[in-house]
C-alpha positions as CSV (number, residue, x, y, z in Angstrom):
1,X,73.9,64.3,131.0
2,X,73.6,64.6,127.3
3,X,77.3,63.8,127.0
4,X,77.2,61.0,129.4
5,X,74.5,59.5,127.2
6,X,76.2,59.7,124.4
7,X,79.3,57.8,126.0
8,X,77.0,55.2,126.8
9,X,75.7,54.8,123.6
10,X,78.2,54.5,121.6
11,X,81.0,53.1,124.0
12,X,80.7,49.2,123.2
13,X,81.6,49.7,120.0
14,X,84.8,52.0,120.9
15,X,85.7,48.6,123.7
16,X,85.6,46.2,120.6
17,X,88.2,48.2,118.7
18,X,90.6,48.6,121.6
19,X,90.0,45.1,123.0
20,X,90.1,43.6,119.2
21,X,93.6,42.2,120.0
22,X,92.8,39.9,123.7
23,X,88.8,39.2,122.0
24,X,90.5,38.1,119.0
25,X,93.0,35.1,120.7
26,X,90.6,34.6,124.1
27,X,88.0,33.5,121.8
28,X,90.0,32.2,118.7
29,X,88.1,34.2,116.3
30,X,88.9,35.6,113.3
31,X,89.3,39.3,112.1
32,X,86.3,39.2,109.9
33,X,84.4,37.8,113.0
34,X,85.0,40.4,114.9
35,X,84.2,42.6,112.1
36,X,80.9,40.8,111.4
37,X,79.7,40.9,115.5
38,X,80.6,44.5,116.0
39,X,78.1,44.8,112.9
40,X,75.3,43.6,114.6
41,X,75.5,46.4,116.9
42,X,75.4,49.4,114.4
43,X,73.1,47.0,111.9
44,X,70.4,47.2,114.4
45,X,71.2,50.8,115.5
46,X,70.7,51.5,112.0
47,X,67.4,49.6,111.6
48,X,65.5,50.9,114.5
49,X,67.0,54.5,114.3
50,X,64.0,55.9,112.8
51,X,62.0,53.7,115.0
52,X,63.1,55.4,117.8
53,X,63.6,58.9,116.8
54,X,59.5,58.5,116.0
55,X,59.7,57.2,119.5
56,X,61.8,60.1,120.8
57,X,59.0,62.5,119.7
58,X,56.3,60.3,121.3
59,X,57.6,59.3,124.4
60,X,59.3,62.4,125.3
61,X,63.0,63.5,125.0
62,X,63.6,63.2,128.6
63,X,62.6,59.1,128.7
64,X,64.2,59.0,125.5
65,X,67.4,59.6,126.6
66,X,67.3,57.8,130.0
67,X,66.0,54.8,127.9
68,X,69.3,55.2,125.9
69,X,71.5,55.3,128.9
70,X,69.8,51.9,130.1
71,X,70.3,49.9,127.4
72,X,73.8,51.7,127.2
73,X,74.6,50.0,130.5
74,X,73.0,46.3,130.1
75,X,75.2,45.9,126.7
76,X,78.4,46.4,128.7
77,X,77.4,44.2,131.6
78,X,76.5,41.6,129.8
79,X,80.0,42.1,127.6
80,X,81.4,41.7,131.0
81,X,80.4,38.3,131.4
82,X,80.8,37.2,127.8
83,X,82.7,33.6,127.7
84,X,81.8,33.3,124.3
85,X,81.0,35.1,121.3
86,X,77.4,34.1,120.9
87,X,77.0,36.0,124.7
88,X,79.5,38.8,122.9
89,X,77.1,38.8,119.8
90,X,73.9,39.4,122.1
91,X,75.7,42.6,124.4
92,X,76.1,44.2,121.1
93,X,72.7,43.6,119.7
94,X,71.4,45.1,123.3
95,X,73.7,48.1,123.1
96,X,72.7,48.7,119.5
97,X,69.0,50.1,120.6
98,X,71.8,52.8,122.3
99,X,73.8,52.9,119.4
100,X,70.9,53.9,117.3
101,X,68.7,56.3,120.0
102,X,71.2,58.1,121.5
103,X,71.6,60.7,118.3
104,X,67.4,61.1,117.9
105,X,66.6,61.0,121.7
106,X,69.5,64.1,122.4
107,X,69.1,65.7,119.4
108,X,64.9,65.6,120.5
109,X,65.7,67.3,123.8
110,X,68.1,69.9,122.4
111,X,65.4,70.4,120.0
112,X,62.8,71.3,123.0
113,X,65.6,72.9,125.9
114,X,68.2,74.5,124.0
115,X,66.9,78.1,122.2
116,X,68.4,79.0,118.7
117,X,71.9,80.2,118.9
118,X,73.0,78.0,121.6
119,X,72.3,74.7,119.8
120,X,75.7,74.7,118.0
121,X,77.9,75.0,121.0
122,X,75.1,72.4,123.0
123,X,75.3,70.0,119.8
124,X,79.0,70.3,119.8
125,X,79.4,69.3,123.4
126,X,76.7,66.7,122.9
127,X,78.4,65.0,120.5
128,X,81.5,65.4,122.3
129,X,80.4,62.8,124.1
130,X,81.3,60.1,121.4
131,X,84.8,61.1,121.3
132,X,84.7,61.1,124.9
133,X,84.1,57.6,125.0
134,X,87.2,56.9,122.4
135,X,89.1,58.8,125.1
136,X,88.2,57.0,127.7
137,X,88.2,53.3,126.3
138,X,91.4,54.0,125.1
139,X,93.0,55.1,128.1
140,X,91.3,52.9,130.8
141,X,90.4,49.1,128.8
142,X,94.0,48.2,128.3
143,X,95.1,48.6,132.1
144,X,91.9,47.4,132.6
145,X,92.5,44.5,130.6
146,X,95.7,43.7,131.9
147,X,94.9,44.1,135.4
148,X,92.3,41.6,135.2
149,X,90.8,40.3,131.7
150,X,88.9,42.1,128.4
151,X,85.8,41.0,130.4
152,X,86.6,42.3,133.5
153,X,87.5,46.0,131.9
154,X,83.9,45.6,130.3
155,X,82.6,44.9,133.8
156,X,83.8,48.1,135.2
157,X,82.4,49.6,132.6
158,X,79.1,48.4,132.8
159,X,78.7,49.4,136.8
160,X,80.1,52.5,135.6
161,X,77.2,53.5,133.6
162,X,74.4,52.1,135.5
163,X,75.4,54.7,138.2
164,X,75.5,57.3,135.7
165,X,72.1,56.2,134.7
166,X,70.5,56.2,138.1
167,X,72.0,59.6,138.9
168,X,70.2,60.8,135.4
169,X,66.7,59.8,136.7
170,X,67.8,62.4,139.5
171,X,69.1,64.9,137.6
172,X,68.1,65.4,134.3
173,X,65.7,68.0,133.6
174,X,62.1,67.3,133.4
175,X,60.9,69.3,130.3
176,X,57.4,71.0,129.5
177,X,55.2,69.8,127.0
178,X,55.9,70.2,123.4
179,X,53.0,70.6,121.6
180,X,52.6,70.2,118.1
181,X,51.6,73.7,115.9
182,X,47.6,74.0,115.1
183,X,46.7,71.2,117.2
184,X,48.0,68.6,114.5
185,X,48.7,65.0,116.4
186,X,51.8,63.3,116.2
187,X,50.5,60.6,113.9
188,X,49.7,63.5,110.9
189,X,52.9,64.4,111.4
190,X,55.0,61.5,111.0
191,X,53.3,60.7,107.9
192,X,54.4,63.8,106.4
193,X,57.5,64.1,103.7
194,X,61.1,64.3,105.0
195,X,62.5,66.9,102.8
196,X,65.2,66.4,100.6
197,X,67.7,68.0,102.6
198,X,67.5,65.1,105.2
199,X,67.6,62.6,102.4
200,X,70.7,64.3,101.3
201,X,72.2,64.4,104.5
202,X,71.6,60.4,104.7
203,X,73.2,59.7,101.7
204,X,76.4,61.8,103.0
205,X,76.6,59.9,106.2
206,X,76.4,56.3,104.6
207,X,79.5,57.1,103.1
208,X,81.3,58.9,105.8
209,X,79.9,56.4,108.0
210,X,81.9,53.5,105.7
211,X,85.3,55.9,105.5
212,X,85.5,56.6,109.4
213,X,84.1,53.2,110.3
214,X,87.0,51.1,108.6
215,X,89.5,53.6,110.6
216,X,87.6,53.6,113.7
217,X,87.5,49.7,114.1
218,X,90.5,48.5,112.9
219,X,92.8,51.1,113.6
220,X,94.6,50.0,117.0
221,X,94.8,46.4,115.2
222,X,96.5,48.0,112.1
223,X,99.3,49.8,114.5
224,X,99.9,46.9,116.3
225,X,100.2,44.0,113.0
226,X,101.7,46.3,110.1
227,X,103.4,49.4,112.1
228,X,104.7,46.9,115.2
229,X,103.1,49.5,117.8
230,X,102.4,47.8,121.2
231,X,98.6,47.7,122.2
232,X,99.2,50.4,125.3
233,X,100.2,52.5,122.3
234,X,97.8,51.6,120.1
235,X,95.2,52.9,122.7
236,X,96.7,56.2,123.5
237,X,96.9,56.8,119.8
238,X,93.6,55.9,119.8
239,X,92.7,58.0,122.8
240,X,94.6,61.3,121.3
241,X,92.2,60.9,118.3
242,X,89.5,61.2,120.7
243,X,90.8,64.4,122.4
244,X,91.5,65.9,119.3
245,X,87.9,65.1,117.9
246,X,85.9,66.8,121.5
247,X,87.5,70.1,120.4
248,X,86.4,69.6,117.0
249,X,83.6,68.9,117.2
250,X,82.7,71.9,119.8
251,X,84.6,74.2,117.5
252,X,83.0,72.8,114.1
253,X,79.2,72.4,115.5
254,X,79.6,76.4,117.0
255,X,80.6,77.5,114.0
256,X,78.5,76.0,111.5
257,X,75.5,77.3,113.4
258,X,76.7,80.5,112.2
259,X,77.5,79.7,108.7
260,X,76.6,77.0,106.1
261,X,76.7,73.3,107.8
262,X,76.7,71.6,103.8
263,X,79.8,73.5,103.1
264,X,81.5,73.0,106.4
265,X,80.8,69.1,105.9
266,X,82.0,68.9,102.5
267,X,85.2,70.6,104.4
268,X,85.3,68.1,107.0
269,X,85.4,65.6,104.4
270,X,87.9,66.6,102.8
271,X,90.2,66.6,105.7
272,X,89.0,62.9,106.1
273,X,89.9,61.6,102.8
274,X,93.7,63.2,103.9
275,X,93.7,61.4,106.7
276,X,92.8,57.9,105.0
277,X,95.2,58.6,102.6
278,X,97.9,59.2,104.9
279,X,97.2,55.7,106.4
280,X,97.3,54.1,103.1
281,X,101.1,56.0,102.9
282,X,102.4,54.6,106.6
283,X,103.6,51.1,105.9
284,X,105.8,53.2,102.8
285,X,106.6,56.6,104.5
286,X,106.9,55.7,108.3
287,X,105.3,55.4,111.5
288,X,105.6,59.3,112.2
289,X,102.9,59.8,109.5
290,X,100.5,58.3,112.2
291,X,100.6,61.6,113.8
292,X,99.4,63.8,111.3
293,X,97.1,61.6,110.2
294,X,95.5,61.3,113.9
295,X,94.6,64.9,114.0
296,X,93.2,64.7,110.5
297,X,90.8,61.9,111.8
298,X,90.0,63.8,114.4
299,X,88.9,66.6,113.4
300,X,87.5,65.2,109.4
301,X,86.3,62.1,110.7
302,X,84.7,63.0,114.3
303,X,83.7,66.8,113.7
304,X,81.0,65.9,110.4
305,X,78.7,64.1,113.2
306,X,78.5,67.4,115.5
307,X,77.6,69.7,112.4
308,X,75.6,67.2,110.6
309,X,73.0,66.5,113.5
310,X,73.1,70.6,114.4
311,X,71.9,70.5,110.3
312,X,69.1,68.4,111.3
313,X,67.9,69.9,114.5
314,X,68.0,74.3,112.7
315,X,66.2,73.1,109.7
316,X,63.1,70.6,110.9
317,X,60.4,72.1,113.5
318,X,61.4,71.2,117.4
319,X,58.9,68.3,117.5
320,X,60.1,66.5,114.6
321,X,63.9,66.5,115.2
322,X,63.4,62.6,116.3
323,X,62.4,61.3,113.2
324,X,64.4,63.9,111.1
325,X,67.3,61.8,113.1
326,X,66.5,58.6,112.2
327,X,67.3,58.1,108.8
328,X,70.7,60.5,108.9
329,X,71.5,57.7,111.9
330,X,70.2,54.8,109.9
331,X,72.6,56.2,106.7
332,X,75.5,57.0,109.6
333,X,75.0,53.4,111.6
334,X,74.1,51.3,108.0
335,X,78.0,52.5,106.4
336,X,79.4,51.6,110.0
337,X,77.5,48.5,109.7
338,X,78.2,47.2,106.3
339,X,82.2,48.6,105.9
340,X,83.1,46.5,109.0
341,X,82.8,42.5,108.2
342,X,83.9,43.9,104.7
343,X,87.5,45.7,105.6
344,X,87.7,42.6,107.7
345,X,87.3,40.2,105.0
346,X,89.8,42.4,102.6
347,X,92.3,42.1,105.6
348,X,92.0,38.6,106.0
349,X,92.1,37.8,102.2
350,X,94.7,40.2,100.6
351,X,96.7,40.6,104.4
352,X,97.4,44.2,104.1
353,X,94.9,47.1,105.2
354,X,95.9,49.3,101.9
355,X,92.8,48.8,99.9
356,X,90.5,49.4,103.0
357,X,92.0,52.7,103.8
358,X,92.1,53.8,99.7
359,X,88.5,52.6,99.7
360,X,87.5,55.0,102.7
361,X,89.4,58.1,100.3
362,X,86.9,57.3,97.4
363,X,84.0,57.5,99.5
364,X,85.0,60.7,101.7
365,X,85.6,62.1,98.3
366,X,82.1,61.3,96.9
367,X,80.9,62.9,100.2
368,X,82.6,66.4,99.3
369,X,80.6,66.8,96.1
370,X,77.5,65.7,97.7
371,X,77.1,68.7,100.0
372,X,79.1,71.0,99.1
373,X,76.5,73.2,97.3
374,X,73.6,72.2,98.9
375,X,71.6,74.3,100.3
376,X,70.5,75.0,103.8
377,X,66.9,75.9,105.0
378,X,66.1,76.4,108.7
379,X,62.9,76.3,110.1
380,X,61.4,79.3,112.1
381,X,62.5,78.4,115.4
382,X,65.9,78.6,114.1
């Protein structure tokens, strides 16, 4: 259930990117448009992210997460019946409460279920979830979409996950109680310091967030206008990257629990900035360079999320994983948010995606020396 809600939370945003091509002419819109929409989903995942991973904490992990999956499902139905893009703008905004829970509402529960030296593998499969959701909207939207239309492969969608979400109310583990050490309530708490670690950690996914983001969005419309790959391409392409980033992340969250997460980011990273960099190189070198370049995106660009969030959850206290979520997903959600009406704009105005994918190398770069010698505390649970 944990990877099912993280499908759902993070799959409108995967739909836009693979349906950017039939939104783009249905509704005459623009590139930065699309751009500017799909940033009102992660905008206001960003904003209330450490709203609800407070909320997580309060509410309980098990609501949390079933409250994810809901709004998960309404975002996509409503995207099914989109005619415009005002009715486009508003499934996005609804599916952005998902966007920005999901992350703080899981990593809550793994916090209170999952005992120390299982949380890697757990967090790894978690956040398997999100590339999951690239697999699956890259494989099944565009035969979706040309069976029917872009809104009737969002419809499906949509009924999809509100049976997944009924079937979690069944099924998902009720959990006991998590009380808070020496009887302190959760308002004391939340007042209380993050420390600097999680600051850290925010500052690294901003940036990340801004390198992956560009790639993640405007990737199937870069193979299609500058490398002349058809859209059914365009989406397995897309779809690979997704497979190759579930394994990663698995792999990378398992064993970072048993080393140093900050180094293993600042390595993940790296292998990020390669992959941007091979972009930049593919209107020069050739069109085979896309294939390298797809499993260095998944793994640098996918895997960071897995061991980032497992950083979070081994060095805060069980009960306060929620809100030690919310402002790495605010940084996360906030470089997704602002890098996509911006790489838009560059597209529109120079007409070539070079500077976008040089960009995201500076900032993967910065994100190497940010954590590479931090260091790592863990709390006593862990």
């Amino acid at each position: 259930m944990m990877i099912a809600a993280m499908v759902m939370s993070t799959f409108s945003l995967f739909a836009m990117a693979v349906l950017a091509s039939a939104m783009i002419d249905d509704l005459e819109i623009s590139r930065a448009t699309l751009g500017l929409v799909g940033a009102l989903n992660t905008g206001l995942g960003a904003l209330t992210a450490p709203v609800t991973g407070r909320l997580a904490d309060v509410v309980g992990p098990r609501r949390a997460v079933l409250g994810t999956m809901a709004f998960g499902s309404v975002g996509m139905l409503v995207m099914g019946v989109a005619n415009n893009i005002w009715v486009v703008a508003v499934a996005l905004l609804i599916a952005g409460i998902a966007q920005g829970w999901g992350n703080p509402a899981c990593n809550a529960y793994i916090a209170a279920a999952v005992s120390p030296g299982k949380r890697g593998i757990t967090m790894g499969l978690k956040q398997s979830g999100v590339t999951l959701a690239i697999v699956i909207s890259g494989l099944a939207l565009p035969p979706l979409e040309n069976a029917s239309t872009w809104q009737g492969a969002c419809l499906v969608a949509g009924l999809v996950f509100v049976c997944l979400s009924l079937l979690a109310t069944r099924i998902l583990p009720h959990l006991e109680h998590q009380g808070r050490p020496n009887g302190s309530d959760a308002s004391t708490v939340d007042r209380s310091p993050l420390p600097p670690l999680i600051r850290r950690l925010s500052i690294y996914a901003l940036l990340m967030g801004m390198a992956s983001g560009a790639i993640g969005r405007f990737l199937p419309l870069f193979l299609e206008e500058e490398l002349s790959v058809s859209a059914l391409w365009a989406g397995r392409t897309i779809a690979v990257s997704g497979l190759v980033g579930m394994v990663a992340r698995i792999v990378a969250a398992y064993l970072a629990e048993r080393g140093r997460p900050t180094r293993m980011l600042a390595q993940l990273a790296l292998m990020g900035a390669c992959s941007s960099v091979m972009l930049a190189l593919s209107t020069t070198v050739g069109v085979w360079l896309i294939v390298p370049m797809v499993l260095f995106y998944g793994v640098g660009y996918t895997a960071w999320n897995a061991v980032i969030n497992l950083a979070v959850v081994i060095s805060m206290p069980s009960e306060d994983a929620g809100r030690a979520s919310g402002p790495v997903i605010f940084g996360f959600l906030g470089g997704v948010t602002v890098v996509s009406p911006l790489a838009g704009w560059i597209v529109d105005t120079w007409g070539t995606y070079g500077p976008v994918w040089w960009g995201g190398v500076v900032l993967a770069s910065a994100s190497i020396f940010l954590v590479y010698r931090l260091p790592m505390p863990r709390s006593e649970a862990s």
